[in-house]
N, C-alpha and C positions, 0 to 999 in steps of 0.2 A: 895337764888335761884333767879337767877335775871329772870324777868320777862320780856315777849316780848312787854308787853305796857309799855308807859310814864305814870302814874295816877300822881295825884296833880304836873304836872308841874309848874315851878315857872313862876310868869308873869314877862312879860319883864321891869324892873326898868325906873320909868317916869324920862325922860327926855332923855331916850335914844332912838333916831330914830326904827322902824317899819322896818325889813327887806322886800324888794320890792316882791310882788308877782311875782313868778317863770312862766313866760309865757309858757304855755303849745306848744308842736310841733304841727302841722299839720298832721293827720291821714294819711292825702291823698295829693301826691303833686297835683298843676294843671297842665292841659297840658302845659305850655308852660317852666315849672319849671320840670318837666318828662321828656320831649323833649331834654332840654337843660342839664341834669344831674344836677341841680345847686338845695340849700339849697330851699325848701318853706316856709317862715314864714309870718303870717299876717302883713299886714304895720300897722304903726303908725297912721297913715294917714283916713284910711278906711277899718280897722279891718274885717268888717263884708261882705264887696264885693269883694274885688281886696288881692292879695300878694303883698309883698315888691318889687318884681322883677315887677310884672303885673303894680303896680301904675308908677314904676319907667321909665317901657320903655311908659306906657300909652296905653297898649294895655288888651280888655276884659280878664277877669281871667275865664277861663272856665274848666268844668270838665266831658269833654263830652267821655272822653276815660273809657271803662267797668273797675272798680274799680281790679273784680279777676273774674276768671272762673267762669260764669254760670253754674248752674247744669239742667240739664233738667227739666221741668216742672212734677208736680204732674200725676200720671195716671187722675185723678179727674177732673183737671185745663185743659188738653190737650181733655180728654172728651168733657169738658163742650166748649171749643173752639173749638172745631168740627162737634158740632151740631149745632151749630149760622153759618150760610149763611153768605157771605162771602160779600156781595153786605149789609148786615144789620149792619156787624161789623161798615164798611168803611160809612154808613149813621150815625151809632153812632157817631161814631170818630170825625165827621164834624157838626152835629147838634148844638153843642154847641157852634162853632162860631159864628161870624155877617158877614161874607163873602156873596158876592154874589154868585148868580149861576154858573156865567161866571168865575168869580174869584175863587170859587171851584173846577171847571173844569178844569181851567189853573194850579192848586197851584198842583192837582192831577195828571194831565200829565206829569209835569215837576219836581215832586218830586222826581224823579229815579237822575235826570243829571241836577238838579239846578246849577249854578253858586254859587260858595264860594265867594261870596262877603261880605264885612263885611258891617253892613250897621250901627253902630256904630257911631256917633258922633264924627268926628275930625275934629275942628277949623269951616270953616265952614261950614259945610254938610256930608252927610254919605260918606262913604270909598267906593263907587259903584266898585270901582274896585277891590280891594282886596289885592292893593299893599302893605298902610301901612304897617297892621296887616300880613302879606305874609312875609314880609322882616322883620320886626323887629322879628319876629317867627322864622327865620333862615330858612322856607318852600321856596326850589326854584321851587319846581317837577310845581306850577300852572304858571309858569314865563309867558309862549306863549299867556297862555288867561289873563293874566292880561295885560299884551301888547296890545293886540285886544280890550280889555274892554277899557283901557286906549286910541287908537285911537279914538273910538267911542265916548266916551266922551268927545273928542274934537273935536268931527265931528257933534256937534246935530244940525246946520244950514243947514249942506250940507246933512246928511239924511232925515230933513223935505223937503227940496227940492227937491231930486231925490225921494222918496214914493211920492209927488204931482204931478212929473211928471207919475210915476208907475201908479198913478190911473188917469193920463189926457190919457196916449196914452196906456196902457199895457192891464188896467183892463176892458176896451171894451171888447178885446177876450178871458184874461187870468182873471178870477174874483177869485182871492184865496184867498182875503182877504175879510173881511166884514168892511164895512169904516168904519162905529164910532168906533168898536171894538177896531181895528189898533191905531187910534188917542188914544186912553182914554189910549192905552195901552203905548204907545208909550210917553203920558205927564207923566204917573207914572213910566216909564223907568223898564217896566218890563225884556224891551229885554238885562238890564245889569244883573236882576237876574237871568230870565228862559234861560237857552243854548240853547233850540230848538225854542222858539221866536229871540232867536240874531241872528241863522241861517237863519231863515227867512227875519227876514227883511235886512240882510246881501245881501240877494241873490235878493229881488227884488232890492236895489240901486247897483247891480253889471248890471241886466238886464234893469235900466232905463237909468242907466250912458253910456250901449253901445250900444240902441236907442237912445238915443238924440247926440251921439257922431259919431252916422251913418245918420244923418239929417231927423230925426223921430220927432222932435218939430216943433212946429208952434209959431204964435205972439200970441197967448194966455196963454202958457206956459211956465214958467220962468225956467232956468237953472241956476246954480251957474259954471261960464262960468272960474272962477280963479280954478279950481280944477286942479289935474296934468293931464296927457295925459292916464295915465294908471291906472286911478280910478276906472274906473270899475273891471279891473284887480287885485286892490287890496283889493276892497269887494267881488267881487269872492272867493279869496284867505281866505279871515275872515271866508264867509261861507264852504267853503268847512273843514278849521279845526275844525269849530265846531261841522260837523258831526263826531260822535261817529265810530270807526273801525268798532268797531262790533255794527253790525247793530239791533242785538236781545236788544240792550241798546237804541237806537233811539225809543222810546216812545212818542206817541201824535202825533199831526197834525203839530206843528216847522217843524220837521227833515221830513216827507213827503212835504212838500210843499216847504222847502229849497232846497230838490233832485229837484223839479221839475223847480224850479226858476233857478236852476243851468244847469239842462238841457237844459231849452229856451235860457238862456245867450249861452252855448255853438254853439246852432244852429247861435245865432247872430256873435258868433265869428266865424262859419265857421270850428268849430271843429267838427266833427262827431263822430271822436268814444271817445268825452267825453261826446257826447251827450247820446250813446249806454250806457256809463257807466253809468250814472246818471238815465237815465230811467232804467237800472235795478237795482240800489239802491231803485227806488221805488218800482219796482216789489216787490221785497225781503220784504221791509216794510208791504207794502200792503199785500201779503202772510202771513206775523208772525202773524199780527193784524187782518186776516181777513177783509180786508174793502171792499171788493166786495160784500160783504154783511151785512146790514144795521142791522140782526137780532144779530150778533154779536157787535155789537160797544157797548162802554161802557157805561152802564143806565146811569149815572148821565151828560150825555152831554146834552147842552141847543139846543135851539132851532137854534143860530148861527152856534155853533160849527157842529150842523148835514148839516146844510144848507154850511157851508165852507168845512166838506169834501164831499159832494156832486158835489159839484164846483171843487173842485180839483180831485177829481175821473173821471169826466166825461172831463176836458177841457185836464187830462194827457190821457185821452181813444182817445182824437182827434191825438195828438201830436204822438201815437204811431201809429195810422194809419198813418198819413202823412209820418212817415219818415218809415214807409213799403213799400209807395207808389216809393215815392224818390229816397229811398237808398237802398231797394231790400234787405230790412231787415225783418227778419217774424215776426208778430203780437202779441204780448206777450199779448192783453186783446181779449177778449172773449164778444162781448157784450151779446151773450144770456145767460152766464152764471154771468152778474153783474147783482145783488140782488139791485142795489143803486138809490133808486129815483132821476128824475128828480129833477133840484131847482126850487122852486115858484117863477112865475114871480113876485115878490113883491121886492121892491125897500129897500138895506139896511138900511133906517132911519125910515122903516116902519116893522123892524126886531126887535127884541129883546129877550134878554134868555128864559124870556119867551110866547111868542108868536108873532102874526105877523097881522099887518091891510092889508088887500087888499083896493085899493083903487077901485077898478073895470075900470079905464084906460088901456089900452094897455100899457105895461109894453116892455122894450129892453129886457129883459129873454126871452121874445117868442120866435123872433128871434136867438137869441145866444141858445135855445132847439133845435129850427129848423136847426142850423149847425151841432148841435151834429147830428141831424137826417141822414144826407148827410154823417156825418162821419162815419156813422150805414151800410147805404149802400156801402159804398165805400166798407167799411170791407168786406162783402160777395162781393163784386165786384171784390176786389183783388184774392179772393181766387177762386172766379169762373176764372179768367182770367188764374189763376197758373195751374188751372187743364188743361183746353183747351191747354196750349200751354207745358204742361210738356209731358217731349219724356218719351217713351215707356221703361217702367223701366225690364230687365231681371230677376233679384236677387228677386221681390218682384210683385207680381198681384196687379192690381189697386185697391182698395178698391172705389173710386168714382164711377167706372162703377156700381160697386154693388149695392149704399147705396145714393149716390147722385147723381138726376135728377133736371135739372135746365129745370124748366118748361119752368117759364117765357123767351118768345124771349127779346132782347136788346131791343127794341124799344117800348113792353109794359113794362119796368120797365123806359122809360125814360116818357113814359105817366105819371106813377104813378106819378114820381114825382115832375112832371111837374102839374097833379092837387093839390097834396102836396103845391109845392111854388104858385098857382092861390091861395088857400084858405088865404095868407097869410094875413095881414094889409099891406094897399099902401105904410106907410112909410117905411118898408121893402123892398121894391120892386123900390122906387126909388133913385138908387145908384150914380145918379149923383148929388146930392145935395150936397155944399158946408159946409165946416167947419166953426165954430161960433165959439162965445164967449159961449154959452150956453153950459153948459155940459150934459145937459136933451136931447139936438136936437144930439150933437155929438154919445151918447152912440146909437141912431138909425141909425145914420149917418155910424157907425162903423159896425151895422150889415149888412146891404143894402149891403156896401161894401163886408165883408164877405163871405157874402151867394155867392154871385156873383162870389167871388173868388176860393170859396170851389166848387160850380155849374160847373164851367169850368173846375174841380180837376175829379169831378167825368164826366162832360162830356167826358174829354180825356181818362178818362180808359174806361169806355163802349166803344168808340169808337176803344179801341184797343182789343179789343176779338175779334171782327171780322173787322179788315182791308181790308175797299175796294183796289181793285190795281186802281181804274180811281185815274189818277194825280190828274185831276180838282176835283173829290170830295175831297181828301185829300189839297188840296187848299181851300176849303171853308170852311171845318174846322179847320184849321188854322187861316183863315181871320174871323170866324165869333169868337173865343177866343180872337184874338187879339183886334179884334173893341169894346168885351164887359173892356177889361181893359184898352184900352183909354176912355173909357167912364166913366170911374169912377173918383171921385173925387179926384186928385195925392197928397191931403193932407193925405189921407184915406191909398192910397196904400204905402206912404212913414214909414207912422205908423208902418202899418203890418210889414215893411222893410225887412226882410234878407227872412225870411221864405218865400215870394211871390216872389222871384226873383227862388227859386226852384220851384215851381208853373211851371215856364215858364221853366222848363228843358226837357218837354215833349212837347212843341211846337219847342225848337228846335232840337229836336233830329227827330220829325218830318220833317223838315225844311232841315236836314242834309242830312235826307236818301231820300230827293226827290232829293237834288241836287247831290247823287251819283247813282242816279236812271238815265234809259233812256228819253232824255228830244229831246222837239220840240224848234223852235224857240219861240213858246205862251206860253209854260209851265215854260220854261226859265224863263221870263219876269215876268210870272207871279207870279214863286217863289221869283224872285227875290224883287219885290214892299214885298211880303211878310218880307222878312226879313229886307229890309229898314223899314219896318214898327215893326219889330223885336226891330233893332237896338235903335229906336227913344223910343220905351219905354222905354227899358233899361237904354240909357240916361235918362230919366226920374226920375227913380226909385232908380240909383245906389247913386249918389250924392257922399258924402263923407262913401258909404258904404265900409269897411276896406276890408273885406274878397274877394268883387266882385270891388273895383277902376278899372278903368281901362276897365272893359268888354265891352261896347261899341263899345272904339276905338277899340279893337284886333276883335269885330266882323266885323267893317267897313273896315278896314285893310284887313279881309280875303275878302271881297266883291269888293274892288276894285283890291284886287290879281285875282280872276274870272274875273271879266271886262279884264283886261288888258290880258289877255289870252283869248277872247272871239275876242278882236277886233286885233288880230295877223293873217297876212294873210294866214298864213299856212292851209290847208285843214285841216277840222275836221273829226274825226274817223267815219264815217258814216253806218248805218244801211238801207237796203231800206223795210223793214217790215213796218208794222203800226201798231198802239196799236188795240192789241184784245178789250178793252172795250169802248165800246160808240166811235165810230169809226166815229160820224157825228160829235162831237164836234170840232174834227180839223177844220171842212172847215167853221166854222162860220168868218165871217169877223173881221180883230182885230179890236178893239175901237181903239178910238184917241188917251185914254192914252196908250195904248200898241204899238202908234205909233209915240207918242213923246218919249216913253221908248227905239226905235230901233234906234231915232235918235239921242239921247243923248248917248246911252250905244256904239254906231256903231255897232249895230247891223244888220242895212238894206244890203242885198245882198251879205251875210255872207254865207248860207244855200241856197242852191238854188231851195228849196220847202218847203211848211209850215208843210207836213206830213211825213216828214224825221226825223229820228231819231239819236240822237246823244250820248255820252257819255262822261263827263268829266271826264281827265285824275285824276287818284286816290292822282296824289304828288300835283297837285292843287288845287282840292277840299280839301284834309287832314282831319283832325280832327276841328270842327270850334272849338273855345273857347270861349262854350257856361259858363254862368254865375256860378259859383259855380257847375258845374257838372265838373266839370274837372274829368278827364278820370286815376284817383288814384286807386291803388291795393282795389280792394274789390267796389269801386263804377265804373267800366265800362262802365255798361250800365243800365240803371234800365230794374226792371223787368216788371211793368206793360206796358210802351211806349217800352219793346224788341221790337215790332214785328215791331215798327217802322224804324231800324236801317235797314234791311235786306227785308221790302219789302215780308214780310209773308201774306199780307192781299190775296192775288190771290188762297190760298189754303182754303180759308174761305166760299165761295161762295157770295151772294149779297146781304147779310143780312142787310152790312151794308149800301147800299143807304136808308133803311127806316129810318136809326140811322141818318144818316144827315138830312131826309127830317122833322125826328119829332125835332129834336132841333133848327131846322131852326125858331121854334117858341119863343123861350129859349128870346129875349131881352125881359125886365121886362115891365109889363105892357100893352102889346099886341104890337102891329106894332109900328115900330120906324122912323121918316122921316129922309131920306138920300138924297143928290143930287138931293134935288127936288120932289123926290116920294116917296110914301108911300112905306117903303118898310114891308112885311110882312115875 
């Protein structure tokens, strides 16, 4: 009966060779031997690490794909993992490294949508992009961001340079980054591993490249001047695909703070509704993760990371009022209902993950809180404005009449905050100081400015809830905005660049509707020095700005189309009424310049009384073409300077001469000498 075992086999006779040990299979292929259907067997080479195929192409041997179907966990193990907190698992997890705080933070935010980069050893340095290991894998699905990884890696001169610029002219007003953070992050090239750091810094050298390409630099500021024409454009473009479609996958402060870097480039391009779209990419963010409210954010955030979305919460809360203001678009933030501390005035290299030195100096944060402050007011300023001049709705009963009483008159809210900006520090308040080499002096330099600029934002909306009809006060509010932004320093205003040239879209829309209004020979003149004085800023300001080239000349161009129509002999359309309001103003004597003004424009002996009234024909006055307001589907007219188009202020009663005579005090620092005299 033969047996299933061999017993006393015979040994193999000496001198005869040792049959070779039978190399055993591979239980498990690796992924790249699964992927590619092909045999898996250990190499000769490195048995214990890499396959035949893995040594061969030289790419890691990994076995990162689920071996067979999971079974669900024990009742017991699912128990026991549902009683542990969920914030205690995630401190376990992490306890055992040597990472920092900052570097936990970041490794946690960005672990959802890290970058597949291999970082792997070949020849000499790590695979940051991911292309090797990508290609020789036969994986094309990552081609687009290996592309982008791979520009960027051969852009690292020209993104140190444009983030140098980002923080000389950008981070004055927009501070969303923390400096050392950036840098440290930025020498270990985080932004090739984490996708929502590459978004970010994507977006601000798209936002610094089309400021400096609108003539936003100064001689203290280096530019990488050999770049192409449409650089900005094509970091724009890097960032915009690294945001995720779906937005529920945009996790961490990258992908918010890329939205918002995308949306200011936009404004710089003069794009609006990519503006529209990118601020509601952050809404949407900001909703998922709750960031309006600070009791919600994620415990393990350092003391930076709270302090940077704070900054970026509050400077995207300004940016959504502004362009409500502008573009007659409605307010998507709430500030009584954001939960999010102010930032401390303490200087980022006095920052750290975990805590923060005050130095007890006046700090540039006061001022950049203090504009948020103005941006707080304007908010309910807009919506008081919307109420007052919204017609009389049939389909639905007012709910304002019912529930909101706007106590305060215009002119104790321009008190408030006018003691508001007294309490300020002086270097705040004097905006005509020049720009330096110092970046300590510039970062106050830049609020001065600011404030000043946002001041005149919100003085023109208060001034349009109640529109006086006298021409001449609507003349001096125009002259006293325009004198405060020549008076500023034009390195400051060229900074700011795009966004301040819509600033001025409510002086001229101002400017517009006087000169289709009923006009004397004096009010003529007098609009008219106005908008020469219009014009000359703009020149100022526009330079090589892409979106507004050109605005100047087509304003002068319309002004000398008026002239030439003024000094035509033909009788002008004449009224013999006289203005109902302030009715002595006419018979004051003109000044000299209002009578070199008659004799240069030919205007003397044109009109044959100073209290005659006239009206410019509509096809010669037109539409002016005022700077970036152009008169496009959906941007018309704004809403807050409406009343200015059509001359609404006469149904208001004369609220508003108090509104003029309290901002009358508005230059910084008390009385300012002009022409000789004090003027107050």
């Amino acid at each position: 009966m033969a047996s299933s075992s061999q017993p006393n086999a015979m040994p193999a006779p000496s001198g005869v060779p040792e049959r070779p040990k039978k190399l055993q299979r591979i239980s498990q292929a690796c992924d790249l031997c699964h992927r590619r259907s092909i045999r898996c067997r250990p190499s000769n080479e490195n048995a214990q690490q890499q396959c035949q195929n893995c040594y061969s192409f030289g790419v890691e041997c990994t076995y990162n794909r689920p071996s067979r179907r999971k079974r669900a966990p024990s009742r017991s193990q699912a128990t026991a993992q549902d009683v542990i907190p969920l914030p205690v698992l995630q401190a376990t997890s992490t306890s055992s490294g040597s990472k920092s705080p900052s570097d936990q933070q970041h490794a946690t935010e960005s672990s959802a949508t890290s970058i597949s980069a291999n970082t792997r050893a070949y020849g000499d340095g790590p695979d940051y992009t991911g292309a090797l290991a990508t290609v020789r894998e036969g994986r094309m699905d990552d081609g687009i961001a290996i592309a982008w990884r791979s520009f960027v890696l051969a852009s690292e001169e020209t993104i140190d340079q444009l983030l140098s610029v980002y923080m000389d002219i950008v981070y004055p007003i927009y501070p969303l980054f923390h400096g050392p953070t950036l840098w440290d992050r930025l020498r270990k090239r985080h932004h090739l591993t984490d996708q929502g750091f590459f978004a970010s810094v994507m977006g601000a050298c798209a936002l610094a490249s089309a400021r400096a390409r609108d003539g936003a630099l100064n001689e203290y500021t280096s530019f990488p001047k050999d770049g192409p024409v449409q650089q900005s454009e094509i970091f724009f473009s890097a960032a915009a695909e690294a945001i995720p479609k779906d937005l529920n996958k945009a996790t961490g402060i990258g992908y918010m703070r890329a939205c918002a870097l995308l949306a200011l480039t936009s404004v710089q391009y003069g794009q609006i509704a990519s503006m529209h779209q990118y601020i509601g990419h952050l809404c949407t963010i900001f909703a998922v993760q709750h960031v309006h409210d600070e009791l919600h954010w994620p415990l393990e955030l350092t003391l930076v990371d709270r302090e940077e979305r704070r900054r970026l919460y509050w400077s995207m809360y300004c940016l959504d009022v502004l362009s409500a203001v502008v573009f007659n678009s409605v307010p998507k933030f709430d500030e009584a209902g954001a939960m999010v501390r102010y930032s401390v005035e303490i200087d980022d290299d006095n920052i750290t993950p975990i805590g923060a030195t005050p130095t007890g100096e006046v700090n540039w944060l006061r001022g950049w809180n203090f504009t948020t402050d103005l941006f707080r007011i304007l908010e309910h300023t807009i919506r008081r404005v919307r109420r007052n001049q919204a017609p009389l709705r049939e389909d639905r009963p007012s709910i304002s009449l019912l529930l909101v009483s706007d106590a305060l008159t215009d002119s104790q809210i321009m008190e408030n905050i006018l003691h508001l900006y007294y309490q300020l520090p002086a270097r705040f308040k004097d905006y005509t100081v020049m720009m330096s080499a110092s970046r300590s002096d510039n970062l106050f330099g830049f609020q001065a400015a600011h404030i000043q600029v946002t001041l005149q934002l919100v003085r023109m909306t208060l001034f349009s809830v109640n529109i006086p009809s006298d021409v001449y006060q609507k003349c001096n509010i125009a002259d006293q905005v325009l004198e405060t932004f020549h008076g500023i320093c034009p390195r400051y205003l060229s900074a700011i660049s795009t966004p301040l040239i819509y600033h001025l879209g409510g002086i001229g829309q101002l400017l517009a509707s006087l000169m289709e209004a009923q006009l004397t020979k004096a009010t003529y003149l007098r609009v008219r020095q106005l908008l020469e004085s219009m014009v000359s800023l703009v020149e100022t300001l526009e330079s090589d700005l892409q979106p507004s080239a050109g605005a100047s000349k087509s304003l002068r161009a319309q002004i000398v189309k008026i002239d030439t129509y003024m000094r035509m002999p033909h009788p002008l359309p004449m009224q013999t009424q006289t203005l109902p309001q302030n009715p002595t103003a006419f018979t004051i004597p003109p000044t000299q310049q209002q009578r070199d003004a008659e004799s240069t424009y030919g205007m003397g002996g044109i009109l044959p009384g100073g209290i005659e009234e006239f009206t410019l024909p509509q096809e010669i006055v037109g539409e002016f073409p005022w700077p970036l307001i152009v008169h496009r589907l959906g941007y018309a007219y704004n809403a807050t300077f409406h009343g200015f188009d059509r001359g609404r202020g006469g149904d208001h009663g004369g609220r508003g001469t108090d509104v003029a005579h309290t901002w009358k005090h508005i230059h910084l620092g008390g009385p300012r000498k002009q022409g000789g005299r004090l003027r107050t």
